[in-house]
C-alpha positions in Angstrom: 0.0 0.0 0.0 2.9 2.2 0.6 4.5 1.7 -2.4 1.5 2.2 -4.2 1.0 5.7 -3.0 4.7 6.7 -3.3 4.9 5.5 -6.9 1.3 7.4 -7.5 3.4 10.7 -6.1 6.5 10.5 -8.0 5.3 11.5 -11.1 3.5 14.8 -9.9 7.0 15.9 -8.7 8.4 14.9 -12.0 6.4 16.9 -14.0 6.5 19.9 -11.8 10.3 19.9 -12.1 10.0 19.7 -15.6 7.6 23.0 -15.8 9.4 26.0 -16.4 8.4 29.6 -15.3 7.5 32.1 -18.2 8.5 35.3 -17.6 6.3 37.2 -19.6 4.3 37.5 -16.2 6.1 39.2 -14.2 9.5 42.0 -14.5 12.2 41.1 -12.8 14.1 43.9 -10.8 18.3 43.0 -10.3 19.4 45.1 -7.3 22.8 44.8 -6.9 25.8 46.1 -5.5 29.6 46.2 -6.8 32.7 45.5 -4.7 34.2 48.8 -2.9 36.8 49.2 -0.7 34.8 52.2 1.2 31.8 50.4 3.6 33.3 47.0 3.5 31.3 46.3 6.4 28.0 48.1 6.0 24.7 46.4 4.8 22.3 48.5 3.3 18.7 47.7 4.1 16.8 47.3 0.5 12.9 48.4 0.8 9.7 48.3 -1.2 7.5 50.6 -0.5 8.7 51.4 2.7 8.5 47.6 3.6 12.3 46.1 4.1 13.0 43.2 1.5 16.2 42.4 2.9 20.2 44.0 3.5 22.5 44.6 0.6 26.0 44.0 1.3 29.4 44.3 -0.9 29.7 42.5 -3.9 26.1 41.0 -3.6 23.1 40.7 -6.1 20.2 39.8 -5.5 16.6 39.7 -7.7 12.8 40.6 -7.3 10.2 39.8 -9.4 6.6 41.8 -9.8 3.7 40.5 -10.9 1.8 43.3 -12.0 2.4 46.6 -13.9 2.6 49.8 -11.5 5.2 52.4 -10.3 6.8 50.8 -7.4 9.2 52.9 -5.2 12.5 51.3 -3.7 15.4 52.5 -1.0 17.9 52.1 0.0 18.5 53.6 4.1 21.7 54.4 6.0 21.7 56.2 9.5 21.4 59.2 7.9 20.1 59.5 4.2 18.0 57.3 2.3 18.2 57.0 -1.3 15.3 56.3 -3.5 14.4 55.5 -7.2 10.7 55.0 -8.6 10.4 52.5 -11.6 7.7 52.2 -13.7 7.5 48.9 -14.0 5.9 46.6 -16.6 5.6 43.1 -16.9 8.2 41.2 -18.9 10.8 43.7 -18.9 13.7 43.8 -16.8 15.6 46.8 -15.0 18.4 46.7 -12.8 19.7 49.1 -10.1 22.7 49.6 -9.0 23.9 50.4 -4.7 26.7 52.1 -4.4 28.0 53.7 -1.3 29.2 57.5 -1.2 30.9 58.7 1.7 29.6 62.1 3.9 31.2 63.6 6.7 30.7 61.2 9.3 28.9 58.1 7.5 28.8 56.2 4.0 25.1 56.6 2.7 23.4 54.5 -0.6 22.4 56.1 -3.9 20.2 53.6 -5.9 21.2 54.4 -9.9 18.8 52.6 -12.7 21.3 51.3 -14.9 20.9 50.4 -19.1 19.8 46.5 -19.4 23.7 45.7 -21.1 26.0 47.4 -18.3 23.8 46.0 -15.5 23.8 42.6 -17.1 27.4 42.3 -17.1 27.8 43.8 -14.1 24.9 41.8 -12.3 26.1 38.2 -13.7 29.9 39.1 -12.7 28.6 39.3 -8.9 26.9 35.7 -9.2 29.2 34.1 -10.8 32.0 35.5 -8.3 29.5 34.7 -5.5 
């Protein structure tokens, strides 16, 4: 009886592996954020719409997808500044924006930058593959 019910549930999973997702329903957003020597240490926490998605740190990448076309807001938030950037997003395309840190007088803040889909590709995939 076992058997019978494990063998009935292996080909479900098989097929699902075998699906693949189509894109065309959703953008994908690539936030990433390039090696730099200055703020070595500091994360910067990565927000949508004022809700936090998760922490940036160097040389790390990370990607979003949305489901439905809208102006979305993202920021980026040090101790003192935060940066934002307003997309207007529409499904299937992607964008991708780049974190990097600029020094003040007493702290390093973020400044999000929307970056053309060919210099952010290369620049996106040479963090993952180094990661």
């Amino acid at each position: 009886m076992l058997l019978l019910l494990i063998s009935i549930g292996l080909p479900g999973k098989c097929q699902f592996a075998n699906n693949k997702i189509d894109s065309t329903h959703f953008a994908k957003i690539y936030i990433y954020r390039p090696f730099t020597l200055s703020a070595v240490l500091l994360g910067f926490g990565i927000r949508k719409e004022g809700e936090k998605l998760f922490k940036l740190r160097n040389n790390s990448a990370r990607e979003l997808r949305i489901y439905k076309s809208a102006p979305i807001i993202l920021s980026a938030k040090s101790v003192e500044r935060i940066s934002k950037i307003t997309l207007n997003v529409e499904v299937g395309k992607s964008y991708y924006i780049r974190c990097i840190p600029r020094i003040s007088y007493l702290t390093v803040n973020p400044k999000l930058e929307l970056v053309n889909e060919a210099k952010g590709k290369q620049e996106y995939e040479a963090i993952v593959d180094e990661n």
